[in-house]
N, C-alpha and C positions, 0 to 999 in steps of 0.2 A: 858685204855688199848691201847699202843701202839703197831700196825700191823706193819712190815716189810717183806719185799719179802724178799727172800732168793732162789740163783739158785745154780745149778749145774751141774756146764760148763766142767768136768772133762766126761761126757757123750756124747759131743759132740757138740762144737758150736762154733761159730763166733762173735769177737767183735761187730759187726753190730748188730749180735741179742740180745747180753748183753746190748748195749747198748739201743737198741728197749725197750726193757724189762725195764730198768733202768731209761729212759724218759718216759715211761707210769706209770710205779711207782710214779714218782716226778709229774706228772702231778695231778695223780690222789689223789695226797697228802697222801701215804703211808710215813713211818718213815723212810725210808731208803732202799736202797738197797747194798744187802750184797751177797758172792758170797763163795763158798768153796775153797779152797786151797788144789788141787790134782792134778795131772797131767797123772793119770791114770782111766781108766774109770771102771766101778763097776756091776759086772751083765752084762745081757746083751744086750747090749747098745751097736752102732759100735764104737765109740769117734767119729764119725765124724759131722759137718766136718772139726773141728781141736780140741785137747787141746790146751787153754790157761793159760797161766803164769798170776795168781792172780792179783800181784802186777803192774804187767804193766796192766793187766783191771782197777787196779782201778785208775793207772797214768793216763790214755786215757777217765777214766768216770769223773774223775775232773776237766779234761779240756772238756768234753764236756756234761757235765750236769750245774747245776746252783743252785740249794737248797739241794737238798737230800742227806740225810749224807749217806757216803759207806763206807765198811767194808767187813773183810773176818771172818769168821766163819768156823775155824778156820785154822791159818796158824800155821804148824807144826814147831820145833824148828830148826827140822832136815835137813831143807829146804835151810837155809840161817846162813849165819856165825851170830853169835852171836854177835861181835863184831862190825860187820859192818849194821847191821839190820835200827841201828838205824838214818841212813842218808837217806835209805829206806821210813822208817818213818818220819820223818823233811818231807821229797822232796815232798811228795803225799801230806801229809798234807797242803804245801803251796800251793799246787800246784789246791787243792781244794778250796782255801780259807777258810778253817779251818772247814773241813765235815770228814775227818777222824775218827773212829773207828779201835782198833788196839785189834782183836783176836789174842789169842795164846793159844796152846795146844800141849804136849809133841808129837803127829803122834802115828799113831797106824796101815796105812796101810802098810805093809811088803812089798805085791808084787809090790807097787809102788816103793819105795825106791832101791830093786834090778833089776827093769826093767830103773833106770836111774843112778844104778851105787851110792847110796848115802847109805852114813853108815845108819844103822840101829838098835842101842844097845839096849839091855835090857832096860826095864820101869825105874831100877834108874837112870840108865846113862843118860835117857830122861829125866828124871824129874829133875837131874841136871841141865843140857843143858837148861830146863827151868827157873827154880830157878835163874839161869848165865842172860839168857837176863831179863827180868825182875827187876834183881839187877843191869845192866846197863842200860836200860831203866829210871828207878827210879833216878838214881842217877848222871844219865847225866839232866834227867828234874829238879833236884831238887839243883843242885849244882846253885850256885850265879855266877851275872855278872863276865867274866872274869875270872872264876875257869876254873880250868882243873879238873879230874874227872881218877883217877888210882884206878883202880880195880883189886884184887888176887880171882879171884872165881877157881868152882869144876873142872872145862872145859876150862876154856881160864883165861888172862890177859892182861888187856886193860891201854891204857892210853892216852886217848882222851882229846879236848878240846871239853866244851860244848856250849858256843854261837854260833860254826858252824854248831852245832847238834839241835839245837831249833827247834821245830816245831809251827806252827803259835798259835794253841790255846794252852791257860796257865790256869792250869799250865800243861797240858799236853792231849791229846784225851784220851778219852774213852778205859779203857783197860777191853776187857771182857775176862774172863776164865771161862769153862765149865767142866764137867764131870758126876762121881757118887759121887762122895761127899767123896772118902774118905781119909785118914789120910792126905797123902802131899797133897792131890789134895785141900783140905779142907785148910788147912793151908796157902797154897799160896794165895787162894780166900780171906782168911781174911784180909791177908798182904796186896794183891794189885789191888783186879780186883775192877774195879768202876759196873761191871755187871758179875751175872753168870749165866749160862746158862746151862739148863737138854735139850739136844738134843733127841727127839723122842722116850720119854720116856712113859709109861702109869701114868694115874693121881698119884697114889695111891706113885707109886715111887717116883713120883717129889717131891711131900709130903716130905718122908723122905729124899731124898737127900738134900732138903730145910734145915730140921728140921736139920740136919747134920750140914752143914756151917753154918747155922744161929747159931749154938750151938759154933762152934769155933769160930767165932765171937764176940760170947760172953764174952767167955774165956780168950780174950784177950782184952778186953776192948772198942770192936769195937762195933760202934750200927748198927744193920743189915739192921733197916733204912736207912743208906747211901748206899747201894750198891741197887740196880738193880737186881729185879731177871725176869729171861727170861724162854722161854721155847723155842722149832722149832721139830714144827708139818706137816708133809704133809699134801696141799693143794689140795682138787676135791668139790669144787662146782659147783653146777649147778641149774639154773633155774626152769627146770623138773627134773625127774627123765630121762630121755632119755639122757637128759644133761650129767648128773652125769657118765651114764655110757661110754656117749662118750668119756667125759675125760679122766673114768678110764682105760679104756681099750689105748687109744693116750697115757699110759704113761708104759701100760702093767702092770697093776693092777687090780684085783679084788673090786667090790664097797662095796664087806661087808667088807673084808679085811682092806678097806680104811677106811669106818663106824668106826669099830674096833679099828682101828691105827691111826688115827689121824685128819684131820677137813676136814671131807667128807659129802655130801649130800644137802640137798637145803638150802637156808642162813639160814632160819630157826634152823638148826641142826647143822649150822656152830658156829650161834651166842652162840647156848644154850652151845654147849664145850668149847667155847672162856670163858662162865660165869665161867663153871664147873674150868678152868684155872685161873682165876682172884680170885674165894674164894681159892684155894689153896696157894695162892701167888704172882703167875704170873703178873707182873705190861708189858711185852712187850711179843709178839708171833712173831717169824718168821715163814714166811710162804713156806714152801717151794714150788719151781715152778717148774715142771719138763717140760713141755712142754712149750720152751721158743717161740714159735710160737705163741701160742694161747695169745693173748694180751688183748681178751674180758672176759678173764678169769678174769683178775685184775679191768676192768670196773666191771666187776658183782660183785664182791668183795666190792669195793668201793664204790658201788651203795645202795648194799643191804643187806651187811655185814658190815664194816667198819662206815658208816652212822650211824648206827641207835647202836651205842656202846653207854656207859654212857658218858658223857662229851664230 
């Protein structure tokens, strides 16, 4: 089982602290760190004391981290031109020495999009909009030395050269897509995602959104062994019980709630849901961190969670 941190900095932070957060991760030899793609804060939370811009956290954690692979979880379609995305992605990727991870997910918060002025269409038009990057993604990584790479898709029309467009690993990063599993969302996963991921889902779901893709997968010839399946669960452990509820509470949550919803309580009860995830299918868990202060949270993790997994 692979652990990875997971933040979210759309509630209010400071590159300083992502990256505090992101060198205690790497230190302590988590899988990665990975970050949300929002620019508007959720609940209530102040955003302060800034939102940051995804893609420039992770320009800024590549140049100042050294192993740990990073990633967004996930970046909306809707965010960034389609077309242009993928220099985006080359740039960070080099720029990491080749630790890139590349989420993507059609967007689904509304009142983000109208609070910065950015279209917001219906799910097909999004799931176009995805289908579109994706099919140049693929097809700028997959075109040979010297090719140029002309695309007619649902949303745009490109016509790029691709050696300016390469990014350092080949034949291309880690592309994960998530969701519920169903029709397009299923069928894109089979196509192209090298990992998919059920965001903060209960067991019993992940189950069958698994049983879902793994079945188109099927159906198309793909063996569901190559891809990666994930999960990302909030994160409250603690030592004691007194622990547990300090956290829960520094994050404004309930500790049965958290018990309930996702990987709360002493490692002990951390580990046993991590197992309950692993016979389901789950080969990776992000973790989500909501208090990006607390950095002994990720030592105790590591110490006495993380440690003592199988392998």
């Amino acid at each position: 089982m692979d652990l990875r941190i997971f933040t979210e900095p759309q509630q209010g932070a400071s590159y300083d602290q992502l990256l505090a957060v992101a060198r205690t991760a790497e230190e302590h030899g988590f899988g990665a760190f990975f970050r949300s793609d929002h620019l508007l804060r959720m609940g209530r939370a102040t955003g302060l004391p800034a939102y940051t811009d995804a893609w420039t956290t992770l320009a800024g954690l590549a140049r100042d981290t050294s192993t740990i692979r990073l990633g967004t979880l996930v970046t909306p379609v809707t965010f960034r031109p389609v077309g242009s995305f993928p220099a985006i992605v080359a740039q960070v990727d080099h720029m990491s020495g080749g630790r890139l991870e590349v989420g993507l997910g059609a967007g689904w918060y509304k009142e983000e999009h109208e609070a910065y002025g950015l279209p917001f269409p219906g799910p097909k038009a999004r799931y176009d909009l995805l289908e579109d990057q994706l099919q140049i993604l693929f097809g700028l990584w997959s075109a040979g030395p010297g090719e140029g790479f002309d695309f007619s898709g649902r949303t745009c029309s490109v016509h790029l050269q691709a050696d300016p467009l390469r990014p350092l690993q080949r034949p291309h990063p880690p592309v994960i897509l998530g969701g519920a599993g169903g029709r397009r969302n299923s069928r894109l996963a089979a196509a192209y995602a090298n990992e998919f991921n059920v965001p903060f889902a209960p067991l019993e779901q992940v189950k069958a959104v698994y049983g879902a893709v793994r079945q188109r997968c099927e159906a198309t010839g793909r063996d569901p062994a190559s891809m990666v399946w994930s999960v990302a669960q909030v994160l409250c452990c603690g030592a004691s019980e007194a622990e547990v509820a300090r956290r829960a509470n520094a994050i404004g949550r309930e500790v049965g709630e958290l018990r309930a919803n996702g990987l709360a309580g002493l490692p002990g009860e951390v580990l046993d849901k991590i197992g309950a995830f692993a016979r389901a299918g789950a080969q990776r868990i992000y973790l989500q961190v909501l208090d990006l202060s607390d950095l002994d949270h990720l030592h105790l993790v590591a110490e006495e969670v993380m440690a003592h997994l199988p392998g």
